[in-house]
Backbone bond lengths (Angstrom), bond angles and torsions (degrees), N, CA, C in turn:
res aa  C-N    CA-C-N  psi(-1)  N-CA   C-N-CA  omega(-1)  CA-C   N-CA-C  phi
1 X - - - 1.453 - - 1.528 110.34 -
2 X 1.662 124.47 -29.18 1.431 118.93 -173.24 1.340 95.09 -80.94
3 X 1.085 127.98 -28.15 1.556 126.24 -162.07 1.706 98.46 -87.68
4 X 0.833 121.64 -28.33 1.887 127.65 167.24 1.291 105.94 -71.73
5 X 1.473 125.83 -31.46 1.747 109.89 -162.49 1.704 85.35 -94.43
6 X 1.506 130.28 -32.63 1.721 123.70 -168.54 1.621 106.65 -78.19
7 X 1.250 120.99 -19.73 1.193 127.95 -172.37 2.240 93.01 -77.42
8 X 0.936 107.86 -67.03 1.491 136.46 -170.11 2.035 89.13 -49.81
9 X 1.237 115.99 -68.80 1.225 117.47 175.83 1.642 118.85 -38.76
10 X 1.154 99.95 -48.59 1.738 112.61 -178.75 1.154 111.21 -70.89
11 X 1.203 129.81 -27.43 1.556 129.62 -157.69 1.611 105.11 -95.74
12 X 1.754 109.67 -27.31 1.163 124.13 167.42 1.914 107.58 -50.90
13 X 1.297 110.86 -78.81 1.179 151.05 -178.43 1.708 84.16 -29.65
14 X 1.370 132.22 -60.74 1.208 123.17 -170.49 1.594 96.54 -78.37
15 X 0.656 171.37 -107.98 1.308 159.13 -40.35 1.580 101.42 -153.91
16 X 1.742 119.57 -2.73 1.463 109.78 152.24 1.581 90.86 -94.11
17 X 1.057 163.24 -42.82 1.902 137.68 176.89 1.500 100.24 -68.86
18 X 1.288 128.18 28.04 1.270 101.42 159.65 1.363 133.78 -46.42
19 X 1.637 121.24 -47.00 1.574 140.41 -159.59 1.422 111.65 -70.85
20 X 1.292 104.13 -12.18 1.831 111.52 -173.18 1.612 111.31 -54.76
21 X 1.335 102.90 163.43 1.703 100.71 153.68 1.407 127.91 -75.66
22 X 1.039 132.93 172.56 1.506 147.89 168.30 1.293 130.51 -76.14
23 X 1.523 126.93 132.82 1.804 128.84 -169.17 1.570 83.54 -145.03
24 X 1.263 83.54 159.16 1.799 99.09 -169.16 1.569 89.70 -116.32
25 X 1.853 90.50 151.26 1.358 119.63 159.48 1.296 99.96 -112.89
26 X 1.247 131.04 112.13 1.106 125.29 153.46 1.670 110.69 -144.97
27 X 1.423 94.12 -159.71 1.509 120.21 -131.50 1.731 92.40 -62.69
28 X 1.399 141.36 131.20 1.154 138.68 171.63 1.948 109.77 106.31
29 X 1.417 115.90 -1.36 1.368 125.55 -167.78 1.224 96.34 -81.51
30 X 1.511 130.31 136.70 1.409 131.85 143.83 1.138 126.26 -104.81
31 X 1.737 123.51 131.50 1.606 109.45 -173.56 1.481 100.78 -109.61
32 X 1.542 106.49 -153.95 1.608 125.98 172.96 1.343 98.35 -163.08
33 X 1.206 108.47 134.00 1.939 116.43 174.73 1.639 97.19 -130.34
34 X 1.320 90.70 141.52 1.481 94.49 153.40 1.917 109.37 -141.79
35 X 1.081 106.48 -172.16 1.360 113.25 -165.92 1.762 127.68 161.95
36 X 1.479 106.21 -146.21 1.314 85.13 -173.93 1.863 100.46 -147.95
37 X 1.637 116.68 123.95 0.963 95.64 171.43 1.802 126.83 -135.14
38 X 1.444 99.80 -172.95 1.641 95.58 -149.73 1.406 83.29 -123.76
39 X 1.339 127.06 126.60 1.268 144.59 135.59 1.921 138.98 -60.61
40 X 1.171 105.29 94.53 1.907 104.70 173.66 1.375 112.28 -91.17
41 X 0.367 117.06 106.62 1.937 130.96 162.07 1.352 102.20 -54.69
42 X 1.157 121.36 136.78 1.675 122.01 -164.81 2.095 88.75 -127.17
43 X 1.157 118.88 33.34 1.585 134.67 -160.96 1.472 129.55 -44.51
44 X 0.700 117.76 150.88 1.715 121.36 176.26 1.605 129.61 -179.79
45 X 1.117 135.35 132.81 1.291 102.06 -149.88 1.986 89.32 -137.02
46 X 1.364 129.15 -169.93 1.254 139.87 -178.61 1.573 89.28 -109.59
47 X 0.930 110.68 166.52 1.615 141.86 172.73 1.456 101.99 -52.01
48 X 1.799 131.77 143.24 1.668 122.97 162.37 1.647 82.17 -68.46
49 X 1.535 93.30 151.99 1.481 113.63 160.74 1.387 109.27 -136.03
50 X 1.652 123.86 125.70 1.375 128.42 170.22 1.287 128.15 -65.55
51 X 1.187 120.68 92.53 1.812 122.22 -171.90 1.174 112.31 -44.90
52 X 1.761 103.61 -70.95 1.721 89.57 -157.03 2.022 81.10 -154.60
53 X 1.156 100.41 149.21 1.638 106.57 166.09 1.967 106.10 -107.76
54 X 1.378 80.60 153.54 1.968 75.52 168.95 1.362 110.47 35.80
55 X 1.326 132.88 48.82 1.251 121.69 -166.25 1.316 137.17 66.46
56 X 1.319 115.06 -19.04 1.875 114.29 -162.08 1.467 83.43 -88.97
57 X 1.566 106.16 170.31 1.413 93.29 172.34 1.826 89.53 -118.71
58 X 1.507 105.25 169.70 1.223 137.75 -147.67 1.737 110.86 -109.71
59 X 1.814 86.44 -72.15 1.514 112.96 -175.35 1.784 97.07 31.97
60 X 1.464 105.75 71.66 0.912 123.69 150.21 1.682 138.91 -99.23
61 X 1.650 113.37 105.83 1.850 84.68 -167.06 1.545 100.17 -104.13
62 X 1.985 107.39 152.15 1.293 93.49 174.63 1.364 96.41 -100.89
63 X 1.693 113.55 165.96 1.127 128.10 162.16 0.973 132.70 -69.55
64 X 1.771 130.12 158.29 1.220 111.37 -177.03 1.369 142.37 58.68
65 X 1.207 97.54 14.94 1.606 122.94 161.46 0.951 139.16 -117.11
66 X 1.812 131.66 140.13 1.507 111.67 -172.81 1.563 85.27 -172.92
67 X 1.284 115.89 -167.04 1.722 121.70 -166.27 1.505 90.18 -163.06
68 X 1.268 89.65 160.20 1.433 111.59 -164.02 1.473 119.26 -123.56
69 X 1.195 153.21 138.85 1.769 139.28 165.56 1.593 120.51 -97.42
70 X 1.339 112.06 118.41 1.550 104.56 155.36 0.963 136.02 -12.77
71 X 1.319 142.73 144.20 1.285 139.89 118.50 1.693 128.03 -27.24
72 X 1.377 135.98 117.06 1.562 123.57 -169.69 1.901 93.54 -123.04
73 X 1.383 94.56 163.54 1.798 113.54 172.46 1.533 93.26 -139.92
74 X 1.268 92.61 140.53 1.870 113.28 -172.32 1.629 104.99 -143.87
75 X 1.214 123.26 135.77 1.864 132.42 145.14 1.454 115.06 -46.81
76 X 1.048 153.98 116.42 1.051 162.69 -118.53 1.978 114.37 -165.80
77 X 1.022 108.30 123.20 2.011 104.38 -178.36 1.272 93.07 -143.89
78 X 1.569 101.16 144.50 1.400 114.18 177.20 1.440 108.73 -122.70
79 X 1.226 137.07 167.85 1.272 123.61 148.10 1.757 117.66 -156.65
80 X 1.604 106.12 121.06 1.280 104.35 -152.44 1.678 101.36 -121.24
81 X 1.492 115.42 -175.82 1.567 122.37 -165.94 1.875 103.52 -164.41
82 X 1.854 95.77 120.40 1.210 106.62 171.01 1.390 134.92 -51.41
83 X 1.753 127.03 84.07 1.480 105.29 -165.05 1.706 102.82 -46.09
84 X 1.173 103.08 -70.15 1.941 131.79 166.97 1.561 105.75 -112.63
85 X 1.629 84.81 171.59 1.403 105.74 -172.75 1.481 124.57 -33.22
86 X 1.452 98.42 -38.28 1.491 123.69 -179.94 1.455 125.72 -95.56
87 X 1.261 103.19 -27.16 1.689 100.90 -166.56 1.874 112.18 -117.10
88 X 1.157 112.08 116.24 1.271 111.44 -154.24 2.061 98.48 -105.62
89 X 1.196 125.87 176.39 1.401 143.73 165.29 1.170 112.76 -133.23
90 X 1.448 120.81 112.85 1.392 132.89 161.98 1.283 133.46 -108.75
91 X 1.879 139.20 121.22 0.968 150.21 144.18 1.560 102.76 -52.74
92 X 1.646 115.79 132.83 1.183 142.63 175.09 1.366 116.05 -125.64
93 X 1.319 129.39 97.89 1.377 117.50 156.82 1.739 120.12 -168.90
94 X 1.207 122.82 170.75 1.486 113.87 -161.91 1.326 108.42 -153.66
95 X 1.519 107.45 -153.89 1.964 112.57 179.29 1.385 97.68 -79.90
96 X 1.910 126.35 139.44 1.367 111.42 172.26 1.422 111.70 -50.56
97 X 1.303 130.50 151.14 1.443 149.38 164.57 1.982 96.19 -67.86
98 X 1.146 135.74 149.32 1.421 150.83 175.23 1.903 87.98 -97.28
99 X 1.216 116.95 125.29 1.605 128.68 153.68 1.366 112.30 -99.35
100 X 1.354 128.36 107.93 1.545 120.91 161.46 1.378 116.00 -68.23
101 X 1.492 131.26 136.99 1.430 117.38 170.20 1.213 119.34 -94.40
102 X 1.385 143.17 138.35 0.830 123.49 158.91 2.346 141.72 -123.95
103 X 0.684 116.44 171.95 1.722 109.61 -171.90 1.645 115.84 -54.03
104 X 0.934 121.54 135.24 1.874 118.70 177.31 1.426 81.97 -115.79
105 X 1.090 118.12 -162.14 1.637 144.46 -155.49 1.438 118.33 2.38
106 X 1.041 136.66 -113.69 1.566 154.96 146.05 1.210 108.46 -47.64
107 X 1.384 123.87 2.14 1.889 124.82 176.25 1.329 90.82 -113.70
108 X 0.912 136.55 -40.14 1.191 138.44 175.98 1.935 124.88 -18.54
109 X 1.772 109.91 -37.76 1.281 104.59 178.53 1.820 107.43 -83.65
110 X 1.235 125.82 12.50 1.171 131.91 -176.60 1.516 132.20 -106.07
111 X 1.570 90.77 -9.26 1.333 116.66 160.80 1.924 105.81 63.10
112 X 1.499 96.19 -129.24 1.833 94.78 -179.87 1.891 102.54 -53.57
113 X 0.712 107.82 129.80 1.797 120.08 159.36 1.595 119.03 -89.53
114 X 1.731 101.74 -45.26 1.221 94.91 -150.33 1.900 106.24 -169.22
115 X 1.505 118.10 148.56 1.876 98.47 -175.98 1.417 97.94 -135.05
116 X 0.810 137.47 -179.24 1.402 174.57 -147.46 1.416 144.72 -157.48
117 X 1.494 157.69 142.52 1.134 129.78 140.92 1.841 105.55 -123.27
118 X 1.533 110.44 143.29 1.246 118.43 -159.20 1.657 93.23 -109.23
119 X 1.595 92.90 126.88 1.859 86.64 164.12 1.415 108.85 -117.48
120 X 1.244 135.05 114.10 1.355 140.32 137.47 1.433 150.58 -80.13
121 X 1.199 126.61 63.47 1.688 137.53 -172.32 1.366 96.14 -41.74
122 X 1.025 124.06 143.68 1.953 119.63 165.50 1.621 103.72 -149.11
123 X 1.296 109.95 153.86 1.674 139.69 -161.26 1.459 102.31 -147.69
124 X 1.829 84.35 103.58 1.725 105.67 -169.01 1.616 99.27 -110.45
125 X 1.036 149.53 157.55 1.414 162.09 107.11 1.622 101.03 -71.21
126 X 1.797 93.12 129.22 1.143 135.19 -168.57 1.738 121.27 -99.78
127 X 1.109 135.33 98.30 1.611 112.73 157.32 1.268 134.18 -102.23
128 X 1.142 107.35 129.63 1.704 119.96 -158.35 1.465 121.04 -83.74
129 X 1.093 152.16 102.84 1.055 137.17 -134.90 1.941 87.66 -110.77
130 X 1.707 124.39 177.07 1.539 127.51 -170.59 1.355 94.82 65.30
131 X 1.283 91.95 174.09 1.260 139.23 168.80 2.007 104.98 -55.84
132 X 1.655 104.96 142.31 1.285 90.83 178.81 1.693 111.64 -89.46
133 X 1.562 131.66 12.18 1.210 135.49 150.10 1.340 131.46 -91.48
134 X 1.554 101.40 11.34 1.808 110.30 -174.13 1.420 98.64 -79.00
135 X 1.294 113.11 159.65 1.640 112.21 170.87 1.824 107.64 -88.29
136 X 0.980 102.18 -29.07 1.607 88.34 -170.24 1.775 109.54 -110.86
137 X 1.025 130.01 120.07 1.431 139.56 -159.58 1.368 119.76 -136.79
138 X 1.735 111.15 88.50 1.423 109.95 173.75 1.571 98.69 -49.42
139 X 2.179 81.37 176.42 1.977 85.93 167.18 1.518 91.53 -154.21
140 X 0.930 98.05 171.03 1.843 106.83 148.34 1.236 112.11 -148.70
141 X 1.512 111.44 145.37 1.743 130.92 168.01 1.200 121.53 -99.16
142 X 1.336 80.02 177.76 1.990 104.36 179.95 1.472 91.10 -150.97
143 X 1.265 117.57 146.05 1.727 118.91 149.17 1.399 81.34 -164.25
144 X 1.907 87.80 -166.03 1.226 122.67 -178.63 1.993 109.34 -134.07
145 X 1.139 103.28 154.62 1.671 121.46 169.49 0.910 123.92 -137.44
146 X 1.533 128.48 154.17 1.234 150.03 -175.75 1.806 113.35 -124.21
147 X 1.354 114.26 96.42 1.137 113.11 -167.53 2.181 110.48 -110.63
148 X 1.240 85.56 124.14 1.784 100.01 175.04 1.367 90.50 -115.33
149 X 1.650 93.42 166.38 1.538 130.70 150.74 1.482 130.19 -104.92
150 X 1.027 125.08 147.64 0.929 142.77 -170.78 1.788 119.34 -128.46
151 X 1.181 128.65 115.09 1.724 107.41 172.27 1.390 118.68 83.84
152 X 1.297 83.41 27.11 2.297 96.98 -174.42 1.284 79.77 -57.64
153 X 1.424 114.66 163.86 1.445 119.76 143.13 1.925 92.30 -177.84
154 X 1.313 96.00 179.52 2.000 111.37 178.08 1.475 93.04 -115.71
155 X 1.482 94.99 121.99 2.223 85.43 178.62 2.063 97.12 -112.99
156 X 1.775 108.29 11.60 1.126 87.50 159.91 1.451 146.20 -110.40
157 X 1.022 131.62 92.58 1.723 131.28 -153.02 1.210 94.03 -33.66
158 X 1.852 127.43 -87.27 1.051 102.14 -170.00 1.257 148.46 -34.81
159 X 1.208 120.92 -54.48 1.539 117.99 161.04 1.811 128.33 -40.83
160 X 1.098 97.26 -42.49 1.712 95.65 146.93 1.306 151.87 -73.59
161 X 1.421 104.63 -4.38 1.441 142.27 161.55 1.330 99.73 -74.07
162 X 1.609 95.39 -100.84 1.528 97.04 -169.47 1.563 141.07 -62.68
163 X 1.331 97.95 -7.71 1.642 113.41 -175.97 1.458 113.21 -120.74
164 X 1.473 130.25 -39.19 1.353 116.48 159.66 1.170 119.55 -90.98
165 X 1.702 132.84 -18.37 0.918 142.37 173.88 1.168 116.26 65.75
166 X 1.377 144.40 65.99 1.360 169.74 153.97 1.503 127.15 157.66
167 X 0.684 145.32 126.61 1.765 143.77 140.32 1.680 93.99 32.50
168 X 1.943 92.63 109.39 1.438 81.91 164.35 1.862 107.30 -131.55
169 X 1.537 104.22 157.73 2.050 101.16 166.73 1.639 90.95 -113.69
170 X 1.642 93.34 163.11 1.609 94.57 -169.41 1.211 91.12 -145.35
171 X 1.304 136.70 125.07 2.042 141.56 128.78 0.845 97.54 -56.80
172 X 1.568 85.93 173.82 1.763 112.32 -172.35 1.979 76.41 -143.98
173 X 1.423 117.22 152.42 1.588 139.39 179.17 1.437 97.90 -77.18
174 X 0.996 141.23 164.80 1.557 168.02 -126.31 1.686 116.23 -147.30
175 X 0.602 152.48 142.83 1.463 128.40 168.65 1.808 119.09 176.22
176 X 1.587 115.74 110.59 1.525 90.05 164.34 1.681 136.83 -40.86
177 X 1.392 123.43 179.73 1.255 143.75 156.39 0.639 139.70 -159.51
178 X 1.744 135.92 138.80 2.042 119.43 171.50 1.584 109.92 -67.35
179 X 1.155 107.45 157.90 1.375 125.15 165.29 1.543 113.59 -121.01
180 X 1.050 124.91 151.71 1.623 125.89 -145.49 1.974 80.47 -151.45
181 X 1.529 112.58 120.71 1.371 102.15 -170.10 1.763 108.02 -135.20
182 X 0.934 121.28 132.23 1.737 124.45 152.84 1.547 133.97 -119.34
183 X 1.071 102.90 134.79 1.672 102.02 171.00 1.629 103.26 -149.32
184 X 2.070 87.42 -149.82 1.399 87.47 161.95 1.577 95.32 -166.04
185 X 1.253 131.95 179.63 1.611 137.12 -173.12 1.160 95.69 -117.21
186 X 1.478 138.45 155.71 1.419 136.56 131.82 1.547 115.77 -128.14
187 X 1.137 136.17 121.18 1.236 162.85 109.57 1.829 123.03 40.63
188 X 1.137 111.78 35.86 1.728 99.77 -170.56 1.873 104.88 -43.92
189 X 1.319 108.70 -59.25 1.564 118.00 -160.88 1.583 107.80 -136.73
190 X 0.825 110.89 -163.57 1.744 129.41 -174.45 1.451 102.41 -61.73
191 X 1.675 107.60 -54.00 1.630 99.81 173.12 1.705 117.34 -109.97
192 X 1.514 101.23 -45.92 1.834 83.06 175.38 1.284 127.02 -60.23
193 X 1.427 98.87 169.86 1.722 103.89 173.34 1.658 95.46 -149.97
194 X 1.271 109.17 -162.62 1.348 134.50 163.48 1.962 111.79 -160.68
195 X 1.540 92.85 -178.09 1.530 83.40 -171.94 1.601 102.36 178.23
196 X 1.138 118.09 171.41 1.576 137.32 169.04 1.454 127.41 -116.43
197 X 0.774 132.82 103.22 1.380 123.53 156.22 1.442 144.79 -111.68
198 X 1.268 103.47 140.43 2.077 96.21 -168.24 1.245 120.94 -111.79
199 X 1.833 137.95 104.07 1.762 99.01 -158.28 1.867 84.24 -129.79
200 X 0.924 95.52 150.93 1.544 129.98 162.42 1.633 129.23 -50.04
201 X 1.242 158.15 92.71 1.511 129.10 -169.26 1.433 96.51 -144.30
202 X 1.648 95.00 120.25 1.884 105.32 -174.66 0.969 102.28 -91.89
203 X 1.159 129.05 92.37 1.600 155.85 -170.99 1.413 126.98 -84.26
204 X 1.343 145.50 123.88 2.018 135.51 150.93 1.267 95.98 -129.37
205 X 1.181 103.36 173.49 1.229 129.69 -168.44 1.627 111.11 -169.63
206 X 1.364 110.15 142.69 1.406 109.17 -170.50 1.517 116.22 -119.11
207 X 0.804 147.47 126.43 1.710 143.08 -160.32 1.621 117.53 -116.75
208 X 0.938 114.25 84.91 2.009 107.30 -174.30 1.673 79.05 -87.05
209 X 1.772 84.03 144.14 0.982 108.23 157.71 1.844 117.15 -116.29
210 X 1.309 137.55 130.95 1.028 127.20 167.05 1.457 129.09 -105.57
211 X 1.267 141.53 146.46 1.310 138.40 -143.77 1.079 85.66 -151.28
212 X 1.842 100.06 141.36 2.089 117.74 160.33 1.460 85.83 -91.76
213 X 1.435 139.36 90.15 1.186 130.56 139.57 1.482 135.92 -42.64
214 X 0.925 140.90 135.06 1.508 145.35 -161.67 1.742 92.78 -95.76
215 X 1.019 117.60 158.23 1.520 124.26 173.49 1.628 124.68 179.86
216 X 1.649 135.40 146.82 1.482 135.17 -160.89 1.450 98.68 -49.42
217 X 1.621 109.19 -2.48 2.017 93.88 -176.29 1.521 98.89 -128.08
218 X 0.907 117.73 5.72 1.737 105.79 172.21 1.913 93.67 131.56
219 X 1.440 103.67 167.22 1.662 107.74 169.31 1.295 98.82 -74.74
220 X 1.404 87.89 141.24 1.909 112.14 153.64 1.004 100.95 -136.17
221 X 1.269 89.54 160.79 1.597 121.00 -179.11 1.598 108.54 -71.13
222 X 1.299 127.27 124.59 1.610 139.61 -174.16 1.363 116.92 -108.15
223 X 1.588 135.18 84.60 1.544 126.02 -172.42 1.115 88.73 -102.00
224 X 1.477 96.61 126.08 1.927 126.46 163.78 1.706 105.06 -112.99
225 X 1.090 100.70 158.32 1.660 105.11 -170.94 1.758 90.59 -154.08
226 X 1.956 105.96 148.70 1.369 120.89 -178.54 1.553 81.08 -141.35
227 X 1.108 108.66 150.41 1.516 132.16 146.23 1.780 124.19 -98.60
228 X 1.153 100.47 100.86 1.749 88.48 174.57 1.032 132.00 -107.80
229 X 1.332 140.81 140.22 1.456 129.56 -168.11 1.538 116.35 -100.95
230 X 1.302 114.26 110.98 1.502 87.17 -160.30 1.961 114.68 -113.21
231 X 1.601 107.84 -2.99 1.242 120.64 145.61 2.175 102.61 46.10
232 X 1.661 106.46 56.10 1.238 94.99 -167.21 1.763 99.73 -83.91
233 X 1.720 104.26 154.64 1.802 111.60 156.55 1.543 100.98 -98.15
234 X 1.365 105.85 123.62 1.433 127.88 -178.67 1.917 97.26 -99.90
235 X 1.731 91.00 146.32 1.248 95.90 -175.65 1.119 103.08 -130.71
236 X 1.516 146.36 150.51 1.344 135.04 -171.98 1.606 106.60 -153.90
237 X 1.122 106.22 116.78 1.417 110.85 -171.52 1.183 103.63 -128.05
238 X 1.757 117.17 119.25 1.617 117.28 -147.37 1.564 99.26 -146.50
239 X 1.272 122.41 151.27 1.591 139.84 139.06 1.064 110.65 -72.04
240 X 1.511 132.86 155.33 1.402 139.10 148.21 1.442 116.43 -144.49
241 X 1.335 124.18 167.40 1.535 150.56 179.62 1.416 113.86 -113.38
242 X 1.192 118.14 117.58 1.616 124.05 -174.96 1.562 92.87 -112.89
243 X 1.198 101.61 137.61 1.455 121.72 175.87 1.067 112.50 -97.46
């Protein structure tokens, strides 16, 4: 539904400046956008599975378990450069977005577990579709990203009580991705604009958690590991400055 009402908003927004005159994007232009964007997690995750205690390994999975990701909103700046008329280069990146995690199956009555903040910079090539003096200019992308974490942690005791059963720290895995992108620009004047963009990112991520488990022989150390897929639609609704 958010992604229906930002799509619907934007499309408005273009199509009352329709009547304007024309400014070119073309070949040699550098801009700057900033704006604001919204992250969906499209989520799903595998079962926790218990690796190994005290060293032994376990590879235990439980059932009926899995975790889930928030929805996030982030500040967002881009700044891109006309190869040609048509083919553009964009820097992508902003303030990390905060991910809350939360319980699926039998985790589920525990609600938040656990948060995050995700940084992804991404480097898209752009094709611009019109004329490079039209005001309004679909596109489509391609890039790539590099996504870390930052600020893993479990903020729910209980669930670390009763389900990992001691004091736990948690990563999150590292990992490139493609980004698959659409929008479009429109043209107020010589240098502003505004614009939409929608991008795609087939995303996992893996989360060990490790635990001082308590036990009849002393604590050990408890590594559990989830894989989650979290496959977000990014939305980006931006101003920019063409130079």
């Amino acid at each position: 539904m958010k992604q229906k009402l930002a799509i619907t908003g934007a499309a408005a927004l273009a199509f009352a400046f329709a009547a304007g005159s024309a400014h070119a994007q073309s070949a040699g232009s550098l801009y700057l956008s900033t704006g604001w964007f919204h992250l969906a997690p499209q989520d799903s995750s595998d079962p926790l599975t218990v690796e190994s205690v005290g060293g032994s390994p376990v590879n235990q999975s439980i059932p009926n378990t899995g975790a889930g990701i928030s929805d996030a909103d982030t500040f967002g700046l881009t700044a891109g450069y006309f190869v040609t008329d048509h083919i553009a280069t964009e820097l992508v990146f902003g303030i990390p977005p905060k991910f809350d995690l939360t319980g699926k199956g039998q985790f589920e009555p525990f609600g938040k577990i656990g948060q995050a903040y995700q940084w992804s910079p991404a480097l898209l090539v752009k094709y611009y579709f019109n004329d490079a003096n039209a005001k309004f200019r679909p596109y489509l992308g391609i890039g790539a990203t590099y996504i870390w974490f930052t600020g893993t942690k479990i903020t729910n005791s209980a669930f670390e009580q009763n389900v990992l059963q001691g004091p736990t720290s948690a990563t999150a895995s590292n990992q490139w991705a493609p980004v698959f992108n659409g929008g479009f620009t429109y043209n107020f004047t010589d240098h502003w604009f505004g614009g939409l963009s929608i991008s795609y990112i087939p995303v996992s991520a893996t989360a060990t958690l490790t635990t001082a488990r308590a036990t009849p022989v002393g604590t050990l150390t408890q590594v559990s590991k989830a894989k989650i897929n979290l496959n977000p639609i990014v939305t980006y609704l931006n101003v920019g400055y063409r130079f």
